[in-house]
C-alpha positions as CSV (number, residue, x, y, z in Angstrom):
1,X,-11.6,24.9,-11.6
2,X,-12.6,22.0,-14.3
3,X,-14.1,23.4,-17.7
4,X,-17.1,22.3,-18.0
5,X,-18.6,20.5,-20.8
6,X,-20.7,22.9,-23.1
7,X,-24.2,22.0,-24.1
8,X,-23.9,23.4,-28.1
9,X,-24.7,21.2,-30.8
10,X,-22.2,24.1,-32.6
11,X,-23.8,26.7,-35.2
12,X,-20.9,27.0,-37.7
13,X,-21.5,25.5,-41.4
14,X,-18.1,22.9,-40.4
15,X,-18.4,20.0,-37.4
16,X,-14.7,20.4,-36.5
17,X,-11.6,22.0,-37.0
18,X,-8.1,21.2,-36.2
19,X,-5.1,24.0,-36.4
20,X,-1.7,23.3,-36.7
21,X,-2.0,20.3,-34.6
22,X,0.7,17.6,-34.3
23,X,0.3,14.3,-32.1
24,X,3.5,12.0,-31.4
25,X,3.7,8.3,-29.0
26,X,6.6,6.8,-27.6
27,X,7.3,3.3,-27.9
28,X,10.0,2.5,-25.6
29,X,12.6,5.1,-26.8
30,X,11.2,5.4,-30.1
31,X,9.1,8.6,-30.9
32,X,6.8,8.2,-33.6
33,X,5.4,11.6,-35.1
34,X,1.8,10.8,-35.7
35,X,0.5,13.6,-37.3
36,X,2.5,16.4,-38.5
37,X,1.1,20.4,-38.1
38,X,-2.2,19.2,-39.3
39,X,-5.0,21.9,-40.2
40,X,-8.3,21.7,-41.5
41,X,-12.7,21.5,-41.0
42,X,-14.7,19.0,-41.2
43,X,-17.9,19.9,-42.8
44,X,-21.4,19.3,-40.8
45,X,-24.1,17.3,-41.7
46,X,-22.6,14.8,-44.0
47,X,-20.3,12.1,-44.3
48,X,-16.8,12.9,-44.4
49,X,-14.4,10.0,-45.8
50,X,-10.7,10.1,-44.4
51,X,-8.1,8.0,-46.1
52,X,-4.5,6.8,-46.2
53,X,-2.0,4.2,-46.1
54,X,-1.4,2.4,-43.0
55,X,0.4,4.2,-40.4
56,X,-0.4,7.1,-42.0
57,X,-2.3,8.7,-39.4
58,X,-6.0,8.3,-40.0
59,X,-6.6,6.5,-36.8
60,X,-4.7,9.3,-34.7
61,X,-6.7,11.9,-36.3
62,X,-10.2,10.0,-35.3
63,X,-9.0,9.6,-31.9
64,X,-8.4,13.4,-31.8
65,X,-11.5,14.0,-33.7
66,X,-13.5,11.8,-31.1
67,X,-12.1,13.6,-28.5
68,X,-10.5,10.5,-27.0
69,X,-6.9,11.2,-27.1
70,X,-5.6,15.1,-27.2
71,X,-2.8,16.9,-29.0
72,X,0.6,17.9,-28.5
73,X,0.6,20.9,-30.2
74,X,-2.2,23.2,-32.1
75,X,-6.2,23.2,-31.1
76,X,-8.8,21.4,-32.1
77,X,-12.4,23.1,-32.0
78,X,-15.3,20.4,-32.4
79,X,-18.9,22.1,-32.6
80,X,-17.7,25.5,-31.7
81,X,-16.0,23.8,-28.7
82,X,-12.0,24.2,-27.9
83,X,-11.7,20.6,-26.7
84,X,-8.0,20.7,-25.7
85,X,-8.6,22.8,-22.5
86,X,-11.6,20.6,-21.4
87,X,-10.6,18.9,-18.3
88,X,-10.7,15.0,-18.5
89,X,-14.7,14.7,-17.1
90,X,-15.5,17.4,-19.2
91,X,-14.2,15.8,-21.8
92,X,-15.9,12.5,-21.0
93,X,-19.1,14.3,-20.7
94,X,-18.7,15.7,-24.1
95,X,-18.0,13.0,-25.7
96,X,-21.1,11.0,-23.9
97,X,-23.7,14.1,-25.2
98,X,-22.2,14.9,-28.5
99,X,-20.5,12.0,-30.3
100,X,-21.0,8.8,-31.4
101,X,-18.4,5.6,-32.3
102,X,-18.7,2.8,-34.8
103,X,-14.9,0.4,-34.1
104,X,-14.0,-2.5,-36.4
105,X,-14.3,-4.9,-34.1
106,X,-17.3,-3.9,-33.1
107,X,-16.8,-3.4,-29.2
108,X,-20.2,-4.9,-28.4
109,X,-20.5,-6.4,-24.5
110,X,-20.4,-10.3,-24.9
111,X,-22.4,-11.1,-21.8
112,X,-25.4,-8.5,-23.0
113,X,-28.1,-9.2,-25.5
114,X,-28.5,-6.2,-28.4
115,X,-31.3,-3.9,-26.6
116,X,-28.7,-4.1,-23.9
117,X,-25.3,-3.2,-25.7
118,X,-27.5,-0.4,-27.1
119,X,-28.9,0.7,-24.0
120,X,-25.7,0.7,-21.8
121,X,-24.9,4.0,-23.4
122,X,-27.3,5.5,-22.1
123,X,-27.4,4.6,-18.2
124,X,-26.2,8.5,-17.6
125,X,-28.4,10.0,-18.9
126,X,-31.4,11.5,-17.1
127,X,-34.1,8.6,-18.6
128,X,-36.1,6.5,-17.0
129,X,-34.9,2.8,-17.1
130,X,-38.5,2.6,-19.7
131,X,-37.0,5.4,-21.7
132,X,-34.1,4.2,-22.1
133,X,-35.1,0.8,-23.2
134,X,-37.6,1.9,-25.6
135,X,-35.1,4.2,-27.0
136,X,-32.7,1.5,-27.5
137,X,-35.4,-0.8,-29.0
138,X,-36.3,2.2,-31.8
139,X,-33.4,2.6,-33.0
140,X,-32.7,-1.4,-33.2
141,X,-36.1,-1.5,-35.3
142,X,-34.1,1.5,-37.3
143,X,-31.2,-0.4,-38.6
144,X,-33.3,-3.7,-39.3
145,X,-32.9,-5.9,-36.2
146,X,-36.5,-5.3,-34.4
147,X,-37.0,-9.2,-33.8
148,X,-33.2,-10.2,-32.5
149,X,-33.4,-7.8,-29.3
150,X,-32.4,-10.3,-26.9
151,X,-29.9,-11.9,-29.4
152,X,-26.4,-11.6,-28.0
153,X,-23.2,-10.4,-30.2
154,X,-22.0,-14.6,-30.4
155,X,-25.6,-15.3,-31.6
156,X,-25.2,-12.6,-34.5
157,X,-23.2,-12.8,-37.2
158,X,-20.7,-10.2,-38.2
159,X,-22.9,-7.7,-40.3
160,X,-25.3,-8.1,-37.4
161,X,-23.5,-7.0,-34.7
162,X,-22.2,-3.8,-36.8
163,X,-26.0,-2.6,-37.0
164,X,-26.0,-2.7,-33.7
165,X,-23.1,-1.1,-32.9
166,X,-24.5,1.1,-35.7
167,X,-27.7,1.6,-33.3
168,X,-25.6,2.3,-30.0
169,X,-23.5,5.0,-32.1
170,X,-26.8,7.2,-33.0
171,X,-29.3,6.2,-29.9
172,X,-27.8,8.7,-27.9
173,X,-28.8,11.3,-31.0
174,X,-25.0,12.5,-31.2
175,X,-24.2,15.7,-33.7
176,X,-20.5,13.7,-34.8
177,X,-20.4,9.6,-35.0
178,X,-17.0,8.9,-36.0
179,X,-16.2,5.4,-37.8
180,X,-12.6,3.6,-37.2
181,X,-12.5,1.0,-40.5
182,X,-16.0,-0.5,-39.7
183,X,-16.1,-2.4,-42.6
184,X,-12.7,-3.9,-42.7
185,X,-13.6,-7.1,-41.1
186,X,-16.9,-7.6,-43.4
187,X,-17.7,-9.3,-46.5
188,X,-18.1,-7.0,-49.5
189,X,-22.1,-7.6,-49.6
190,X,-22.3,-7.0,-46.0
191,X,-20.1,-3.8,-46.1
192,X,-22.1,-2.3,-48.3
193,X,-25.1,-2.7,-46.8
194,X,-23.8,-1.3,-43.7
195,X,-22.5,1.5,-45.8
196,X,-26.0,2.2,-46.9
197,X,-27.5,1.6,-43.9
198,X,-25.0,4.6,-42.5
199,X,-25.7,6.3,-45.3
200,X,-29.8,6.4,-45.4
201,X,-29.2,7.1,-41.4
202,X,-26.8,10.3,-41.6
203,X,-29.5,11.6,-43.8
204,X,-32.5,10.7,-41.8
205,X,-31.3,11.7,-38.5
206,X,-28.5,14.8,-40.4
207,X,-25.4,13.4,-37.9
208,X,-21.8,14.0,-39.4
209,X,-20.2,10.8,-40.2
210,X,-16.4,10.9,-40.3
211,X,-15.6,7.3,-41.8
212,X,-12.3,6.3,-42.0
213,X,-11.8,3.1,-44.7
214,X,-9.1,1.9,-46.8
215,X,-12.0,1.7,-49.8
216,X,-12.5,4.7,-51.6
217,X,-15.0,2.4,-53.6
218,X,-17.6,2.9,-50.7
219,X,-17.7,6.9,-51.1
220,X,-21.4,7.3,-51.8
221,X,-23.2,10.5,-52.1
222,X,-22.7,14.0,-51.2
223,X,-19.8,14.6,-48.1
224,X,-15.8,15.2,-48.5
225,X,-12.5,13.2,-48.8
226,X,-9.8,13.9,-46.4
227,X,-6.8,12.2,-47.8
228,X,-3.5,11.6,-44.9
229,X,0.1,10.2,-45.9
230,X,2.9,10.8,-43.5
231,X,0.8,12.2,-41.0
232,X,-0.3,15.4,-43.1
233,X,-3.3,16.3,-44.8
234,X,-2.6,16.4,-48.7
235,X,-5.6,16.8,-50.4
236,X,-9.4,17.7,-48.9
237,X,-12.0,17.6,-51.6
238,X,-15.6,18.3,-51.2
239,X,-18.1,16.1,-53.0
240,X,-21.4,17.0,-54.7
């Protein structure tokens, strides 16, 4: 029988926590530990920063965290959810209600304007095609590109198309968005407008943000540090 994906936004006073987990790839015959017997929570409703040297194991942790990739060993409980025994469409499922993603690169559709890229994430839900375009246009209005709707990503420039991957991350109204480096491939007056902009919105709309960033210069208000070397946890501080 497939586990089915719960319908909780999660009630505890922390968004996620991992236990003992560990996560390892193979690259030909070479096994590379990931992350190392890992434990900790995330807290809810604010931005959570997660930092590290390269190859440390940020990246592996998001992709556990955004319940796109699963452990090897330990469990993982995302809003009061134990996502490791979800079967793969329950998984997708969850992922689709409950959480949101913000990449680097962006990961916007070239061959669709911005109400588009926006929209697309929300073709399964049960909208109307109406709905689900004015939803897509509100929350374009939201992060300051209300008259560029039918622009598409090669007709944006690079801070841009972040605000609207920005707007695809929240239209589905997800409890978690978690960030992979979406800075790293901005100027520093555009990244910190689109840390703002992430900032003002976690408060608006109360998601968790889980930003992962080489820049502990662009830890900004209230929310936690999460630092990662050698695929372990060393330090988790919370901020006032």
């Amino acid at each position: 029988m497939k586990s089915a994906a719960p319908q909780t936004r999660g009630t505890t006073d922390h968004v996620a926590e991992f236990s003992g987990v560990s996560k390892s790839y193979k690259t030909g015959r070479v096994k590379f530990q990931a992350l190392r017997d890992v434990s900790g929570r995330i807290p809810r409703g604010c931005t959570s920063y997660i930092f590290g040297p390269s190859g440390s194991g940020k990246t592996t942790f998001l992709n556990l965290l955004g319940v796109i990739d699963r452990p090897d060993a330990g469990d993982i409980t995302i809003l009061d959810t134990p996502v490791r025994t979800l079967s793969d469409s329950a998984a997708a499922d969850f992922r689709m209600q409950h959480i949101g993603y913000i990449f680097q690169n962006f990961n916007l559709i070239p061959v669709l304007n911005a109400v588009e890229n926006v929209e697309y994430v929300l073709l399964r839900r049960d909208l109307t095609r109406a709905e689900r375009r004015d939803r897509a246009s509100a929350y374009l209005e939201k992060v300051g590109l209300g008259e560029l709707l039918k622009r598409r990503p090669g007709e944006l420039s690079g801070g841009q198309r972040q605000r609207v991957a920005v707007a695809r991350a929240l239209v589905g109204e997800p409890s978690l968005v978690v960030a992979d480096e979406p800075t790293a491939n901005l100027d520093s007056r555009t990244t910190r407008e689109i840390v703002d902009l992430m900032r003002s919105m976690q408060e608006e709309l109360k998601t968790t943000f889980v930003f992962c960033t080489h820049d502990v210069d662009l830890v900004t208000g209230p929310g936690s540090l999460v630092h990662i070397v050698d695929g372990q946890i060393t330090h988790m501080e919370r901020l006032s």
